[in-house]
N, C-alpha and C positions, 0 to 999 in steps of 0.2 A: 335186066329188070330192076336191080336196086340200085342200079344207077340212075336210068330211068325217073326213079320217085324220090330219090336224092334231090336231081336237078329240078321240079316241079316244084318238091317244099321252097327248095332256093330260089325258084321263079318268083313261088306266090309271096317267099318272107321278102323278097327284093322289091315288088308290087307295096308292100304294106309300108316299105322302109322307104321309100318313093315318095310316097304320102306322106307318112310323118314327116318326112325329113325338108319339103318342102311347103312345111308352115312357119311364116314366117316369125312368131312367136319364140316359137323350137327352138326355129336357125340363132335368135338373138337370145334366148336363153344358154345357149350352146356355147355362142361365142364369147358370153359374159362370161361361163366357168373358165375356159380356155384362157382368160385374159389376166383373169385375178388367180389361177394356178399358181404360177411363180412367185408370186406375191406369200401363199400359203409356203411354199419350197423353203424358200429366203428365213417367215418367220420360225418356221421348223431347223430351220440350220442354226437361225440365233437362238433361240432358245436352246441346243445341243451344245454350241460354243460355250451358254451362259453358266449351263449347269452343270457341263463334264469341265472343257478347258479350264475356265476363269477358278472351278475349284481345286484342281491338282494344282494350279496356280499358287493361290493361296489361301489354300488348303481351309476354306470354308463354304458350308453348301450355302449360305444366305438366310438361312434361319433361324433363327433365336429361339435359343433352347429357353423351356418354360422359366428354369431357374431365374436367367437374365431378365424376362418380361417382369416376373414377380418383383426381382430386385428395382429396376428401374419404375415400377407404378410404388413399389413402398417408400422410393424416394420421393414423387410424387405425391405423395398423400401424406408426407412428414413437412415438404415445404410448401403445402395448401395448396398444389396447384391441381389435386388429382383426387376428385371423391370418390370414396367406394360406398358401393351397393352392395347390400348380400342380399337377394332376393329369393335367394330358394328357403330360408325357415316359412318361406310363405305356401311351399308347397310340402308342409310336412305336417304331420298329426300332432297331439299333444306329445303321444309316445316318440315324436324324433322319426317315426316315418314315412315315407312317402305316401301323398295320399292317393288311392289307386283312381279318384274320380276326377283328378285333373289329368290325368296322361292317356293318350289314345289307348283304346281297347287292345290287350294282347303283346304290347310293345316297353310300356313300364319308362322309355327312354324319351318318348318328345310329349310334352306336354299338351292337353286341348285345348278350347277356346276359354274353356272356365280357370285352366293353367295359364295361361297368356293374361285373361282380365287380374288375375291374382298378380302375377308379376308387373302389369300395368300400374295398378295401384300402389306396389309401393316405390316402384321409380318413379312415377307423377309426384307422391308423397318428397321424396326427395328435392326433386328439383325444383319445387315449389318451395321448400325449403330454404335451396339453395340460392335460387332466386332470391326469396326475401334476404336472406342475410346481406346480398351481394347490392340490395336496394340502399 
């Protein structure tokens, strides 16, 4: 008997799968994954090589620690080739605090639309600046 209902659900899912399987959309969506697979395999092995091998190699993961960033933009901005921006006093109170009505509700961490127009303004201010000097 449960064999019986066994083999019936497998008739009727073989019925369904029948169908699906021969639309030809499917079939060419099908064969599209099937085709560019290895393609994913490959980029998944070189990136494995890149980041395990190549760094017991020599012995670096490819990242730049902040210190180094810092150093190399301070060189940069001592030989004029690198302006800096500080744009967050723009999102601070008189008191030096964060002001709670530019950062999304509850999160304190990414700024709103009224946070973004503030930091807008004084990169625009800058490079407007920069612009002219550079006129």
């Amino acid at each position: 008997m449960a064999n019986q209902k066994g083999r019936a659900f497998l008739d009727k899912f073989a019925e369904i799968s029948a169908r699906v399987g021969n639309q030809v959309h499917l079939r060419t969506l099908c064969d599209s994954f099937a085709a560019i697979m290895p393609l994913y395999i490959l980029a998944g092995i070189a990136v494995l090589i890149n980041n395990v091998v190549f760094a017991c190699i020599w012995g670096e993961t490819g990242f730049m620690p902040n210190a180094e960033i810092l150093a190399n933009a301070q060189e940069g901005i001592v030989d004029g080739r690198v302006a800096f921006v500080d744009a967050y006093p723009a999102l601070l109170d008189a008191a030096g605090s964060p002001l709670a009505t530019l950062y999304r509700p509850g999160d304190g961490l990414h700024i709103n639309d009224a946070g973004y127009d503030r930091v807008t303004a004084v990169l625009e201010s800058k490079l407007r600046a920069l612009l002219a000097a550079a006129d």
